[in-house]
C-alpha angles and dihedrals in degrees: 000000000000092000085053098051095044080051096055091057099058127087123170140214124221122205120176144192124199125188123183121189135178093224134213094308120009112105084216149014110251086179133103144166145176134213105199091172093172092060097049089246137118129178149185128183127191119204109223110254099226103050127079110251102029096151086046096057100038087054093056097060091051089049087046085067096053113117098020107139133215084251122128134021132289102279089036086062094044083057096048092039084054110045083047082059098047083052096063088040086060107046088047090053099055093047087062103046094053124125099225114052107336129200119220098195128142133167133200108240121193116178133198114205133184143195111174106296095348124088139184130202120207132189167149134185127023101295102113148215123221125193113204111207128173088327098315127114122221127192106209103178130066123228114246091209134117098256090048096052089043091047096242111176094194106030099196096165125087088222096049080067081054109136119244100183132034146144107265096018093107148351094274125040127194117213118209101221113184126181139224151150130245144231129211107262087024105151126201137197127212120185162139126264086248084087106034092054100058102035125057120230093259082049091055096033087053088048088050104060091064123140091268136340103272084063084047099050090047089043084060097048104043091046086051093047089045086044087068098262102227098176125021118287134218143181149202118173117185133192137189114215126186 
């Protein structure tokens, strides 16, 4: 009872810094992401590289979020956060599908939403979500690629990144939806696999612990950027104040 009670006196603040780049060697971003504070969600989307259209679709996916409220409770967000999402899975994969000049297009999307001191993570693709606790780092999504689904510890290949799961690849899409509480001064780290792929976790936890989260989000990106950026980056760090 007394845990409860100290619970339902906390509420938290969030405050959040997002950073995109193009990166060393990608013509253009195909990322995007959104911060709506106010409503408790974060998200970043990440175009599939090998489809037309990739910044088209993952911007879609980010403008698909605009006017959600604070309203509800957790898993009423999560529904309204999903079917937003099914919507622009629809609409992609009918556009590729269409007779008359179809777009194949598709994009990762991975969400942060909050309610107080609950907190929900939703995704699909290979774009993740970090949590950053007492010094410790915390991946909290799972990658929909190949070597992720065959349990490869040192994925070399360029197929074996090959995305499983995405919003526009197909006429369903599942959503992984994975639940936490959270702490006061709790950050978490939303972001594309242009930064996973080129920092280790020590690398992104270092860069985490920064003074605040605008110092966090910049650490990520120039140690990306020094790292080589092979593919756009983008992040979204969150914090939760008291």
């Amino acid at each position: 009872m007394e845990d409860t009670l100290v619970e339902e006196d906390i509420h938290p603040v969030y405050i959040s810094a997002g950073i995109s780049d193009v990166g060393r060697l990608r013509p253009s971003n195909q990322d995007a992401f959104v911060e709506l504070n106010d409503a408790g969600v974060w998200v970043v989307a990440d175009g599939m590289g090998g489809y037309r259209d990739g910044d088209v679709a993952s911007r879609m996916v980010c403008d698909g979020m605009e006017g959600v409220s604070a309203d509800g409770t957790l898993e009423q967000a999560i529904e309204v956060l999903r079917q937003r999402v099914l919507e622009v899975n629809r609409r992609l994969y009918e556009a590729s599908v269409r007779r008359i000049n179809p777009i194949v297009s598709g994009s990762t999307v991975a969400m942060l939403l909050v309610r107080r001191t609950s907190c929900a993570v939703i995704w699909a693709g290979d774009s993740r979500v970090y949590r950053w606790r007492g010094n410790k780092l915390t991946q909290l999504t799972t990658d929909h690629t190949w070597a992720a689904e065959l349990n490869l510890q040192h994925a070399e290949e360029e197929a074996d990144h090959a995305i499983t799961r995405a919003v526009g690849g197909e006429s369903t899409l599942a959503l992984d939806v994975r639940r936490d509480k959270v702490l006061l001064n709790d950050r978490y780290l939303l972001c594309s696999d242009g930064l996973s792929r080129e920092l280790s976790e020590a690398q992104i936890a270092a860069a985490m612990a920064g003074p605040d989260v605008e110092s966090c989000a910049k650490k990520l990106i120039e140690s990306t950027l020094k790292a080589g950026a092979r593919d756009n980056v983008t992040v979204v760090v969150i914090e939760a104040t008291s």
